[in-house]
C-alpha positions in Angstrom: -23.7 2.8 -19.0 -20.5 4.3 -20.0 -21.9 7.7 -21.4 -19.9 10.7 -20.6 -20.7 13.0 -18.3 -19.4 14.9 -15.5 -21.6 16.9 -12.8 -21.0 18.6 -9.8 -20.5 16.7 -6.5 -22.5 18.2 -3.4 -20.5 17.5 -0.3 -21.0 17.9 3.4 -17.6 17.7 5.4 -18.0 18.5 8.8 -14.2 19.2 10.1 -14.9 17.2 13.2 -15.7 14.0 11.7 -12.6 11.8 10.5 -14.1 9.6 7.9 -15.1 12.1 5.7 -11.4 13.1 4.8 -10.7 16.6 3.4 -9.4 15.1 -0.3 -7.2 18.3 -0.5 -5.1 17.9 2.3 -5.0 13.9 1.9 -2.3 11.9 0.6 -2.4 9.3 -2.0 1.2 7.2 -1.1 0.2 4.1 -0.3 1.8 1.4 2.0 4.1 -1.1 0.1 2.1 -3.5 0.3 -0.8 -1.9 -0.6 -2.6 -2.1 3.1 -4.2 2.0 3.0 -5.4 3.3 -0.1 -6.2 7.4 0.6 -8.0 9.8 -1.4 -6.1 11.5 -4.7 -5.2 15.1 -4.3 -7.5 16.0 -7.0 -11.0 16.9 -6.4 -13.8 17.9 -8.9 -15.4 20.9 -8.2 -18.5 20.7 -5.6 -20.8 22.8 -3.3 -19.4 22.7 0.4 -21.8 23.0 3.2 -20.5 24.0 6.5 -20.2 21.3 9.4 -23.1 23.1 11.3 -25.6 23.2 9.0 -27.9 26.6 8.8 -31.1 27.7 7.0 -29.3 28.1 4.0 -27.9 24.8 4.1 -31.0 22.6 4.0 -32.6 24.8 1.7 -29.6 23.8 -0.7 -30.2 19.8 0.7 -33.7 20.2 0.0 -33.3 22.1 -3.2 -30.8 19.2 -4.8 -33.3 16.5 -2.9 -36.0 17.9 -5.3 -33.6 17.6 -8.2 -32.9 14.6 -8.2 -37.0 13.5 -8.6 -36.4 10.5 -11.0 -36.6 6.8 -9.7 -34.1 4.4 -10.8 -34.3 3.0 -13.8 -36.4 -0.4 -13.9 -34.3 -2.0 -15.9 -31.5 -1.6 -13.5 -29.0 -0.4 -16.5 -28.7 3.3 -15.4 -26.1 3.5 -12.9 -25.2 6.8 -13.5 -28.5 7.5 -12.2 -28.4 5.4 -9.4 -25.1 6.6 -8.2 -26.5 10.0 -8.3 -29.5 9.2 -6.4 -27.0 7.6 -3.6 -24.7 10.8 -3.4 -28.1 12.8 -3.1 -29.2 10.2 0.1 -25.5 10.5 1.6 -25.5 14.5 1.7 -29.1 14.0 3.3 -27.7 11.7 5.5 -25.2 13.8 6.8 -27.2 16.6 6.8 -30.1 15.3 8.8 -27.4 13.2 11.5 -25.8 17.3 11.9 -29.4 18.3 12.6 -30.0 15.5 15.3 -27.4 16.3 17.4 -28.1 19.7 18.0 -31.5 20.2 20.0 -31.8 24.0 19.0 -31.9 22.9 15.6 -35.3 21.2 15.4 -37.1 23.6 13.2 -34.0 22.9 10.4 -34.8 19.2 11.2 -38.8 19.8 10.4 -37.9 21.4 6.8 -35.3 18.4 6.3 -37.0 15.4 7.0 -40.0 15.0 5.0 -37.7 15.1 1.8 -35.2 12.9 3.3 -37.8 10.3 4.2 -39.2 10.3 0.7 -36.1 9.6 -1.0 -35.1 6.7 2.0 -38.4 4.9 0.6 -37.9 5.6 -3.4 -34.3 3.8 -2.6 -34.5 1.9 0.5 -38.3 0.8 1.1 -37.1 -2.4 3.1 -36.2 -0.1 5.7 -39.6 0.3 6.4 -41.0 2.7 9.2 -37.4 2.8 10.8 -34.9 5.4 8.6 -31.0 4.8 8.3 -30.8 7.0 11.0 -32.9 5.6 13.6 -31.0 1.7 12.9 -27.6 3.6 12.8 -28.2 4.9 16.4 -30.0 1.9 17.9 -26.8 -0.3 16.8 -25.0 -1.3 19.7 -21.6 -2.9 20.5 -19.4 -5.2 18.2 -20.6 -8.5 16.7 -20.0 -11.0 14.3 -23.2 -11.5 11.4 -23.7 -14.4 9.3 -26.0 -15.9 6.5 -26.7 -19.4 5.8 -29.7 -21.7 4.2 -30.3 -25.4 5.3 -27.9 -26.6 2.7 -24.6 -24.8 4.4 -26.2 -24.9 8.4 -23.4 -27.5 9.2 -20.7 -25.1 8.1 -22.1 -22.6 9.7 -21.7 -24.3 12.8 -18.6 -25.5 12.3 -17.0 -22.0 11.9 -19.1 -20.9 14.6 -17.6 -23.9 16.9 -13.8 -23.1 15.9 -14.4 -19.4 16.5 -15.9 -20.3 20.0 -12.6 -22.9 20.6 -10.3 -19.9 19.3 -11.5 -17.9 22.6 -13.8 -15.4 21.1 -16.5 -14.3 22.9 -18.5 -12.0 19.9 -21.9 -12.7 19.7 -22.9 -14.3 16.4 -26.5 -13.3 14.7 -27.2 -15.8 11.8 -29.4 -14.6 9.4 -32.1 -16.2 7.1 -35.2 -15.3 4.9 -37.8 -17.0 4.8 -39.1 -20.4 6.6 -37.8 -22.1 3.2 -34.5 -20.7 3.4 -33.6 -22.3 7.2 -35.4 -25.3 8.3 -36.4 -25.6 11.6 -34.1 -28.2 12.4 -31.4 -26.4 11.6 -32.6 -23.1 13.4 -32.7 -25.0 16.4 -29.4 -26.8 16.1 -27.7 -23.2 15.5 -29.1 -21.6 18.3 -28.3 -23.9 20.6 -24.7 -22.5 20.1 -23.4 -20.7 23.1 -24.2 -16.9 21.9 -25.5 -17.3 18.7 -29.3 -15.9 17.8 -31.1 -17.0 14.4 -33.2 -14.6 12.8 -35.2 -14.2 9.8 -34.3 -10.9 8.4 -38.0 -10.5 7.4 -38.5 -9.3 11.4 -36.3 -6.5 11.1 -36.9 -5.1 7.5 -39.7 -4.5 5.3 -38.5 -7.3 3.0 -41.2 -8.8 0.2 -39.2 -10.7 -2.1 -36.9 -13.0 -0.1 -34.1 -13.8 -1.7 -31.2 -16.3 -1.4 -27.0 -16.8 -1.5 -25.1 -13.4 -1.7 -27.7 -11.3 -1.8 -28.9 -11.2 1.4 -25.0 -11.1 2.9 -25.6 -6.8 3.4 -29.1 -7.2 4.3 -27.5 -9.5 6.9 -25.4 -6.3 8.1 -27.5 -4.0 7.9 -30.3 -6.1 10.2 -27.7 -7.1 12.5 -28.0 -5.3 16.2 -24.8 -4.2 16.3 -23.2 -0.9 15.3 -19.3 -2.6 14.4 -20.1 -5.6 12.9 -17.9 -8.2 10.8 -19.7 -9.9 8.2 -18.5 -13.2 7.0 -19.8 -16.2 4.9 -21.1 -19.5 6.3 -17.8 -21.0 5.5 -15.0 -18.4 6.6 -12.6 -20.0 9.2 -10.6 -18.2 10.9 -7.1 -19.0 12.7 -7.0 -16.3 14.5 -10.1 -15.2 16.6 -12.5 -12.7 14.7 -11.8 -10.4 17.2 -8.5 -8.8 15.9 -10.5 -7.5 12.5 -11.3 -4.3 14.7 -7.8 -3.8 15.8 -6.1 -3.9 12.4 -4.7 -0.9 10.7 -6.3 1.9 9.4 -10.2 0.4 10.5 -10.6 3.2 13.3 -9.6 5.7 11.1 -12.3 4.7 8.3 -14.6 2.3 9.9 -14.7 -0.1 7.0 -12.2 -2.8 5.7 -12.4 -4.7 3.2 -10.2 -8.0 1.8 -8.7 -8.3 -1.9 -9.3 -11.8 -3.8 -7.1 -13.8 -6.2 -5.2 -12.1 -8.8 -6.7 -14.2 -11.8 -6.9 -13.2 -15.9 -8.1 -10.1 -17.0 -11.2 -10.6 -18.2 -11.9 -14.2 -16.8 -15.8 -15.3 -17.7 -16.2 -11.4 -18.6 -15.1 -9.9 -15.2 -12.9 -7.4 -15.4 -14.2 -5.2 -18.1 -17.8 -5.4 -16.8 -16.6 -4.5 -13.1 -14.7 -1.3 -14.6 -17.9 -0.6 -16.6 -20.1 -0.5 -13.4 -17.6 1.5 -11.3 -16.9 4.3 -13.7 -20.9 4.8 -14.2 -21.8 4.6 -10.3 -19.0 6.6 -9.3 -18.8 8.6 -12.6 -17.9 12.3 -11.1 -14.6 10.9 -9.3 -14.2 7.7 -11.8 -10.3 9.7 -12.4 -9.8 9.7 -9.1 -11.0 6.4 -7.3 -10.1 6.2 -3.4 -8.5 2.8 -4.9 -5.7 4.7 -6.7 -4.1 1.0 -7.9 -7.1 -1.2 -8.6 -5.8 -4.5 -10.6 -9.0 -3.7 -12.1 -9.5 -0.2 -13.3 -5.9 0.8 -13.2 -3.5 -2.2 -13.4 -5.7 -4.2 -15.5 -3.9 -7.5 -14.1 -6.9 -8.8 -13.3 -10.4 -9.8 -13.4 -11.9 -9.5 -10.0 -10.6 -7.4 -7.2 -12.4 -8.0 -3.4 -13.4 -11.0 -1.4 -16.6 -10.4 0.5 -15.8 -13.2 2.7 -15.3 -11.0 5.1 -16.2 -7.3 5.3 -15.8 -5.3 8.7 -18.1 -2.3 9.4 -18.9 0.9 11.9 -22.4 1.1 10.7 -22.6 4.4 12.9 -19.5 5.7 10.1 -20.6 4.2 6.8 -24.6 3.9 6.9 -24.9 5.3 3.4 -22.6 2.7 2.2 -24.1 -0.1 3.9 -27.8 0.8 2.4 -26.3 1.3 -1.3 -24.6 -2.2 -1.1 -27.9 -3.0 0.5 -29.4 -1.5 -3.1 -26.7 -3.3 -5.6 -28.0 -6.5 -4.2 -31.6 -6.0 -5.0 -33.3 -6.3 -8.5 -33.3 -5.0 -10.6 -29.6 -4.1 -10.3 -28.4 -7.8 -8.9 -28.5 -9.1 -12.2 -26.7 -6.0 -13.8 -24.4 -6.7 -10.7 -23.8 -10.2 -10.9 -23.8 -10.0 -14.9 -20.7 -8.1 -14.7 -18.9 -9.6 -11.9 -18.8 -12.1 -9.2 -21.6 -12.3 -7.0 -22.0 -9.6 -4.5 -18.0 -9.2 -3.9 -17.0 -6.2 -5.8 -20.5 -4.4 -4.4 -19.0 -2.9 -1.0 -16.2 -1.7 -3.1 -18.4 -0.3 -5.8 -20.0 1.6 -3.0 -17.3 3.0 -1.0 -16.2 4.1 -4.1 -19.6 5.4 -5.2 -20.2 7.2 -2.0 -16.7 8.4 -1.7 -16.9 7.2 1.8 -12.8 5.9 2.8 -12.3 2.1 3.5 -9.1 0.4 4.3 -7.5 -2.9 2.7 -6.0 -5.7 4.7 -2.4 -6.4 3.5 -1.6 -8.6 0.3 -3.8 -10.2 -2.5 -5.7 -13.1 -2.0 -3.5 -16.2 -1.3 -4.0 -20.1 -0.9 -3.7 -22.2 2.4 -3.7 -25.9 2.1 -0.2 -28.2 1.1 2.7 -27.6 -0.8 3.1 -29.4 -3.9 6.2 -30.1 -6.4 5.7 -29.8 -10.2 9.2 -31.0 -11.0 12.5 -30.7 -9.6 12.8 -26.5 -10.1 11.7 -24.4 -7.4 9.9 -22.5 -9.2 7.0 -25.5 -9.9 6.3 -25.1 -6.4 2.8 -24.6 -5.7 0.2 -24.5 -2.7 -3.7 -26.0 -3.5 -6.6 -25.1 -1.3 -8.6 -22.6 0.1 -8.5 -19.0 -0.3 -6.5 -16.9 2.4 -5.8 -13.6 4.0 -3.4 -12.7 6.3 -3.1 -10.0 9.3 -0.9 -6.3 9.4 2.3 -8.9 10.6 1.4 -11.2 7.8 0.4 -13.9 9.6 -2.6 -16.4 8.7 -5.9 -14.7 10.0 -8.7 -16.4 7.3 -9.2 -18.6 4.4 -12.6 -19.3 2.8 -14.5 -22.5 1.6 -14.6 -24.5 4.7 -12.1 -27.7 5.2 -13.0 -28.6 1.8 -16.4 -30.2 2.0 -19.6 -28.3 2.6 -21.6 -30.8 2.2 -22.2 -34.3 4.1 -20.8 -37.4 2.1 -20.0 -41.2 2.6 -16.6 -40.3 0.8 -15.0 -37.8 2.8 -11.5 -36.7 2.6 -10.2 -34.3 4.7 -6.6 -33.1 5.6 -5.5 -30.3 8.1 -4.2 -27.7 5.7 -0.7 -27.0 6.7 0.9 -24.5 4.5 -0.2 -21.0 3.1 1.0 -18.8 0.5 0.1 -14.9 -0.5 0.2 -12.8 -2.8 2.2 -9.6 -2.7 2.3 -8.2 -6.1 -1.2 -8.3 -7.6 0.6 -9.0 -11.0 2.3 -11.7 -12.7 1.3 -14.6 -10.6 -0.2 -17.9 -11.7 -3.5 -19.2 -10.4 -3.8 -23.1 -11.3 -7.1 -24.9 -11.0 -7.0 -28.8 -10.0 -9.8 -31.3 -8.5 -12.1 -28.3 -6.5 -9.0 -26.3 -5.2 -7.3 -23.5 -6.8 -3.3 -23.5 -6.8 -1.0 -20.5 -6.4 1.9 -20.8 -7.9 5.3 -19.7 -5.5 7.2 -17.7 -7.6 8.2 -13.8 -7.4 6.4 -11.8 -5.3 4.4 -14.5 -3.4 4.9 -15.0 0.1 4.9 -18.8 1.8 4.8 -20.0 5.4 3.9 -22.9 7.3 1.4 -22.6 10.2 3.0 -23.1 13.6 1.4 -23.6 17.3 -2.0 -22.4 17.6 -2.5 -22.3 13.6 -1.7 -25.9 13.9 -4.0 -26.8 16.6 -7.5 -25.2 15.6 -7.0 -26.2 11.4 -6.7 -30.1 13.5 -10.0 -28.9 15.6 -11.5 -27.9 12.4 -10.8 -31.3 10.7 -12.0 -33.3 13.4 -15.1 -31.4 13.6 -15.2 -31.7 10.0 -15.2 -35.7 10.4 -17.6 -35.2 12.7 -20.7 -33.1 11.1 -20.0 -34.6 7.5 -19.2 -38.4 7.6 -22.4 -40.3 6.5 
């Protein structure tokens, strides 16, 4: 997997279009607190074609389409190959979206789209008889999509009920596979919430194999009827209505954003090593240059895992390519290479963006911890806060925390407590993750930031818990 080799990149980067940045005239100064990672100034060198694409354009598309003849490997352990197969789709892409918009182009188009079909099924055959293209342009409007099996539908609708009480009016697809994933009961309970549709994926792709838990979370995405959508796990709550994701820095620039997770041990249950392993094969040609110039990962090494896929924000019209390849990560054979080597499905979106070279933008500060403040011994700096994982907004204010109230599940014993203060991580380094009773605990110590919510924060963490009484009391 970590064989040397370095090829040549071929690149379409049509002036007009934003998110494919010109790496040349970019720069790679990043905010203080890490919130936009840009290109490096370094590029390897590649074969440019020109925004409008010509005769002699697609008969270099179709040329390096033909080149690139070899299927993945079954095994799922070449991902040099596989990254190479995705830059090949995302120069097709591009090529063939050029070609689409400009009617007097159709005979270009003809040549083009044969070999750009075949290489959609090799890679993507549950897009079935609809291409990237055709779901990228039927994608309408803004919308919020979610997964969930029987054994979560409660949360589900609990984070669906506090976003509705927060004042947002997205719409809300929830997604399942399978009439053994969702039981009926449950369908019907969820889509009785005021406008929320269930749908098994199965009616919008070509899937076979259902599968279940993070895996299906991009599927999810890229099923989802609209073209910005904000993908977040059954038990994301938010404080702040969902709504302000597509406001926040940087996002209309690249149309993606993505969320950073806890700063924990390098290589913690093998992660780390493993997720710099799969990165620098995928994205081999610009594994020197990563869009992500200060991973904790790859470049800091202070730590083992480095984004949270509890919520990732997309323009599907901007970053199709990317949306199908994390679409590809999550399906065998490479899920278990995947999830081998790291956590799930979280460090996939990166791994993609990066893959693709397609930009994305971070949300301020590491992963934090929102719950109550507790006292070691008498020196401050045994001061620690226990709960549930948290993000924060461009003014550093609570926006999100992950894993519910803290139950999931209904019980006869249930404990619940409005969590009441939060605390982030600013550094990425040197900061101490404690684990105690189901909750992890960051320590408040330099370079970790701690607040207390106020008002409205206050208010919908009590609606939460009262719902939470509510759904999972037996």
């Amino acid at each position: 997997m970590l064989r040397p080799r370095r090829t040549p990149v071929l690149e379409w980067l049509p002036a007009s279009d934003s998110l494919l940045v010109e790496v040349a005239e970019a720069s790679s100064t990043r905010n203080a607190k890490g919130a936009v990672p840009m290109p490096a100034s370094h590029r390897r060198p590649s074969v440019r074609l020109p925004a409008r694409i010509n005769a002699s354009a697609v008969a270099t598309v179709v040329e390096m389409l033909q080149s690139h003849d070899r299927d993945p490997d079954p095994a799922g352990d070449d991902w040099l190959l596989l990254g190479d197969l995705a830059r090949a789709h995302r120069v097709a892409y591009d090529a063939m979206r050029s070609l689409t918009a400009h009617a007097d182009d159709a005979d270009q188009l003809a040549v083009l789209a044969p070999h750009f079909g075949r290489i959609e099924s090799r890679l993507f055959p549950w897009l079935g008889n609809a291409s990237s293209l055709d779901r990228a342009a039927s994608a309408a409007g803004r919308g919020i999509a979610i997964t969930t099996g029987t054994k979560y539908a409660l949360v589900a609708k609990l984070a669906i009920t506090a976003i509705r009480r927060l004042g947002s009016p997205l719409p809300i697809e929830v997604f399942f596979c399978g009439d053994d994933d969702l039981a009926a009961a449950e369908r019907a309970m969820l889509a009785a919430l005021p406008g929320v549709a269930v749908v098994d994926m199965r009616s919008r792709l070509a899937i076979t194999d259902c599968q279940r838990s993070w895996g299906n979370k991009p599927f999810a995405a890229l099923a989802s009827s609209f073209r910005e959508v904000i993908l977040m796990d059954a038990d994301t709550m938010f404080v702040q209505p969902p709504d302000v994701l597509f406001g926040m820095r940087g996002y209309s620039d690249t149309g993606a954003l993505l969320f950073r997770d806890r700063t924990l041990a390098p290589g913690l249950l093998s992660h780390g090593y493993g997720i710099t392993a799969l990165i620098c094969a995928a994205a081999e040609p610009f594994q020197d240059q990563l869009l992500y110039g200060d991973s904790r990962v790859v470049h800091r090494r202070s730590s083992s895992v480095e984004i949270d896929s509890g919520v990732v924000v997309w323009d599907k019209a901007r970053v199709m390519p990317v949306v199908l390849l994390t679409c590809l990560f999550n399906s065998q054979p490479f899920r278990d290479v995947l999830y081998t080597w790291s956590h799930g499905d979280k460090e996939s979106f990166w791994i993609a963006h990066e893959t693709l070279r397609i930009p994305f933008v971070l949300a301020p500060g590491y992963g934090g911890a929102i719950g109550t403040l507790e006292y070691l011994s008498t020196s401050p700096s045994t001061r620690r806060v226990c709960g549930g994982l948290f993000h924060v907004d461009d003014r550093h204010d609570p926006l999100w925390f992950n894993g519910g109230i803290g139950v999931r599940t209904p019980t006869r014993n249930l404990r619940l407590a409005a969590p009441s203060v939060w605390a982030i991580d600013y550094a990425g380094e040197n900061v101490l993750w404690e684990f105690k009773e189901g909750a992890f605990c960051l320590r408040v110590d330099g370079g970790v930031g701690v607040g207390v919510l106020k008002g409205g924060e206050v208010e919908i963490v009590r609606v939460m818990v009262e719902l939470g009484k509510e759904l999972f009391q037996l």
